[in-house]
N, C-alpha and C positions, 0 to 999 in steps of 0.2 A: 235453151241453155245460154245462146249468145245473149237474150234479154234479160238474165236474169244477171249475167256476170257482167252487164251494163249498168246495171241497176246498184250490185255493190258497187262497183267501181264508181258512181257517182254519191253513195251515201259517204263511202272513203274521201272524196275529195271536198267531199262541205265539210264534216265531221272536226278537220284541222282549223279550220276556218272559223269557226264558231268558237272553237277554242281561244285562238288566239283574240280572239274580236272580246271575249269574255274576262279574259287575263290584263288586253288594253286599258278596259272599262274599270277594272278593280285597281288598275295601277293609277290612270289618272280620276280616280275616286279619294285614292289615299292620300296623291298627293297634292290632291284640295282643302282634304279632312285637314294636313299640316300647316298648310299654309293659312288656314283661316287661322288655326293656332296659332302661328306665329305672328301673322298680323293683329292679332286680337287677343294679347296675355292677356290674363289676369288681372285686374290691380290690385296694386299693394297699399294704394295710398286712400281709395273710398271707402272711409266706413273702419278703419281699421284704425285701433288706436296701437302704439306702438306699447307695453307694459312693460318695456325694461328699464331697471333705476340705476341710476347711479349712487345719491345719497338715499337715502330714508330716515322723515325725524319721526318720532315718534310721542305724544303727550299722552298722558296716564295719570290720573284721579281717583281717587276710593272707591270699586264698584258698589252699585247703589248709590252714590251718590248722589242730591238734586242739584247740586252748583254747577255750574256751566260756564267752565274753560276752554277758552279758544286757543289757538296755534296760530300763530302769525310768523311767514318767514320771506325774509326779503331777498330775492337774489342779486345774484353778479351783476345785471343790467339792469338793479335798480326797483324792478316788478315784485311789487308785494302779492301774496297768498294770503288772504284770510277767507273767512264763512260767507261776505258778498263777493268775493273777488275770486273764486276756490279754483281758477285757472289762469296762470299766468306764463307766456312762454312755457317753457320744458320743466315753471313746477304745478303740481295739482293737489289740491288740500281732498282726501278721496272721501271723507264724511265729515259733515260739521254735528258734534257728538253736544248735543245740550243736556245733558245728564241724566237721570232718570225720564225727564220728560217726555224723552223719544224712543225713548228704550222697550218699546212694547209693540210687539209686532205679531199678527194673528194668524196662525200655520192653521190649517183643516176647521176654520171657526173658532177655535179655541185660543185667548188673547197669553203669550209667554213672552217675560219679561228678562230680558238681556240686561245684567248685570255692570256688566263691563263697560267702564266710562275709558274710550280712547281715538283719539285724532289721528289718522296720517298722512303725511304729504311726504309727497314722492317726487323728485328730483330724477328727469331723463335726460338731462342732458350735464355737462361741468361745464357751465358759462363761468369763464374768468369775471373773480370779482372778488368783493366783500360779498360773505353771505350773517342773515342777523336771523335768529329766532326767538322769538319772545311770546311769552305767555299772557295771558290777561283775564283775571274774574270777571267775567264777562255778568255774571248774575249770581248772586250768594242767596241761597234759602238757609244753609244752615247758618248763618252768621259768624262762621268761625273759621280759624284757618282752616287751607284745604294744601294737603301737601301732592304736589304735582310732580311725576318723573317722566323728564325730559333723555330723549337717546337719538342720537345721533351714528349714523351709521354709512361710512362710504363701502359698498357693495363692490365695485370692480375695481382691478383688478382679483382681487381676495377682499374678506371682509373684513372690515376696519372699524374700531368704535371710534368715530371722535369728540364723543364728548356721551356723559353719562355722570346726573347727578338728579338729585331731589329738592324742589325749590318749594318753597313755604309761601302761600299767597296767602294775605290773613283779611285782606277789605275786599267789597266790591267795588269796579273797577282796577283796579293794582294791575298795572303792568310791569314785570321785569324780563331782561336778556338772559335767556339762559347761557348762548354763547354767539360767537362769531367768528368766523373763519374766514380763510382767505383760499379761493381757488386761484394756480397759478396757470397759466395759458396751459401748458404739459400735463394739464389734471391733478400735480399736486396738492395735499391740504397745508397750510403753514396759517403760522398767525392764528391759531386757537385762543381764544379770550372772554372774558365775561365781563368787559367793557360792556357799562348801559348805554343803552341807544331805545328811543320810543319811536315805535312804528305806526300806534294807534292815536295818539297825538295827531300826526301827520294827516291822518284822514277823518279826523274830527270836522 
């Protein structure tokens, strides 16, 4: 009997002990698990592109069309966007749309044909400045005017048109301003105008 109530009595006194030893082990387990975390976020900055706009312009052409109209927009610091240039500072031209000719794209083998002729460039950031957008027949098959609609749109805080109209390109090469605005330090728009200004000129 005494060897046997010796025998519990010593599974009793490891029994707490392994406990505790087991509870230590989990405690500083988890609080390595945190700490790597915390030393090692995430990042926000590789590989991630930021997608929120503030402006958005928008060009638009007869779907189906074959002529091939570009979107050229200059911002605040001077940096133009066009189809070689399609990123510049916080703006990005997000498709250079050449008109039908691009327009066909092949889902499961089988080649369907996207109608829709339109350009946009997206504006993340309101850098103070003059902003200029301007269109250009960049390539005429049908030889004839091609009426193009330009839209302009500041997103934040609420959404704003600032500008929204239909401009008539009737030769190839033709450039015209659809508009210009002015961003003020405070992100307001002022100075809305259709004052011409050539952007494609410049980089001839």
């Amino acid at each position: 009997m005494a060897s046997r109530r010796s025998s519990n009595r010593q599974h009793y006194e490891v029994d707490p002990f392994t406990d505790l030893l087991f509870n230590v082990l989990m405690g500083f387990t988890m609080l390595l698990f945190m700490m790597l975390i915390n030393l090692n976020p995430p990042s926000k900055k590789t590989g991630v592109i930021d997608t929120k706009a503030e402006f958005i312009v928008t060009t638009t052409w007869p779907d189906g069309s074959e002529d091939d109209i570009d979107t050229w927009v200059e911002g605040g610091d001077g940096e133009v966007v066009w189809f070689r240039h399609p990123d510049a500072g916080l703006m990005h031209l997000d498709r250079d749309d050449r008109g039908i000719s691009n327009d066909t794209i092949t889902v499961n083998g089988q080649k369907i044909i996207n109608p829709l002729n339109q350009e946009v460039v997206t504006l993340r950031g309101k850098t103070p400045g003059e902003y200029t957008v301007n269109i250009n027949n960049y390539k005429s098959i049908s030889k004839g005017p091609v009426p193009v609609q330009v839209n302009v749109v500041k997103v934040n805080p609420v959404l704003r048109v600032i500008y929204y109209d239909t401009i008539m390109l009737t030769r190839q090469g033709e450039e015209k301003t659809a508009v210009r605005f002015t961003v003020t330090p405070d992100g307001n728009v002022v100075n809305v105008n259709t004052l011409q200004k050539s952007l494609v000129k410049s980089r001839d």
